[in-house]
N, C-alpha and C positions, 0 to 999 in steps of 0.2 A: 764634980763631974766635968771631963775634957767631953768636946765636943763645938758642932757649931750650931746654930740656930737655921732653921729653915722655915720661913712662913708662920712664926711662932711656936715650934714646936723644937726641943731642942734631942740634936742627934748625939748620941752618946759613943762615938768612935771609938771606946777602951773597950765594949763590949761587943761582942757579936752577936750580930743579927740575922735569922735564919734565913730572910729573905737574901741577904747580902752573901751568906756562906752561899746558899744557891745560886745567886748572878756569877759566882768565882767559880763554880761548878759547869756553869755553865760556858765561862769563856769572856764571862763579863767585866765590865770594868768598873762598876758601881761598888767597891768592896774598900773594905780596908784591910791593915793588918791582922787585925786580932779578928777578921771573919778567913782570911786566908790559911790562920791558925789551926782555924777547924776545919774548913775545909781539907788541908791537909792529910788532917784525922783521916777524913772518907776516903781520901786518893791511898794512903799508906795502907789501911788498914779494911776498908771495905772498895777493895776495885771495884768493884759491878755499880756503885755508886751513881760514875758520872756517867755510866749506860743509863740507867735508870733514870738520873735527871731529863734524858737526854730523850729516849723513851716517852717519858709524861711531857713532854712538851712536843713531840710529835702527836701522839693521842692526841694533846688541846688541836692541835690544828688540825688534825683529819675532822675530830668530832664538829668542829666551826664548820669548817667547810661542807659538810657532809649535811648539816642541820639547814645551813641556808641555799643549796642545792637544792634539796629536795622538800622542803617544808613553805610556809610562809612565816618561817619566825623570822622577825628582823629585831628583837630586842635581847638583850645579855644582858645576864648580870653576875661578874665576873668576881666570885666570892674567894677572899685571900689573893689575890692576883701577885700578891708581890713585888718587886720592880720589872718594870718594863724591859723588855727585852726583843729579839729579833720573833717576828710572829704573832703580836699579839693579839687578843681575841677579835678587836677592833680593825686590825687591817687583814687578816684571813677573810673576814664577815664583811668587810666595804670591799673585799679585793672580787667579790662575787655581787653582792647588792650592795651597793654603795648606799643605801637610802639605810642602813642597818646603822643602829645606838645600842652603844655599850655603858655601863654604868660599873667601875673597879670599886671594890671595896676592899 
């Protein structure tokens, strides 16, 4: 297996990873080759794609903002999160209540 170790866990850069296709979908820079690979795929062959990406990451952040508005939730927990990216549930939710905890999984 090629790849690098991070934090003990080791990253396998030959294969793609659907978080990573996603970050590449998205504009992101967290990717390698063989996730641009597929990525591709979607841009070639499914355009509506990186709508949709694009779409579900507006939803996350209307739904964030919209729940710490008008509610008293201040806790998240942010199931599949993926890599980090511009928006995340954490700074929508402190960008309104800053006293707001997120936990990614």
């Amino acid at each position: 297996m090629t790849g690098v170790t991070v934090e003990g866990s080791s990253i396998d850069s030959t294969r793609p990873s659907i978080a990573r296709v996603y970050d590449y979908l998205l504009g992101g820079k967290d990717n390698y080759a063989v996730d641009r690979e597929v990525g591709d795929v979607f841009f070639r062959d499914l355009p509506g794609s990186v709508a949709i990406a694009f779409a579900n990451r507006a939803a996350l952040t209307r739904a964030v903002a919209q729940i710490v508005r008008t509610t008293g939730v201040r806790q998240f927990i942010d199931l599949g999160s993926g890599l980090p990216t511009a928006d995340n549930v954490h700074q929508v939710a402190q960008r309104h209540a800053p006293e707001s905890r997120i936990v990614y999984v």
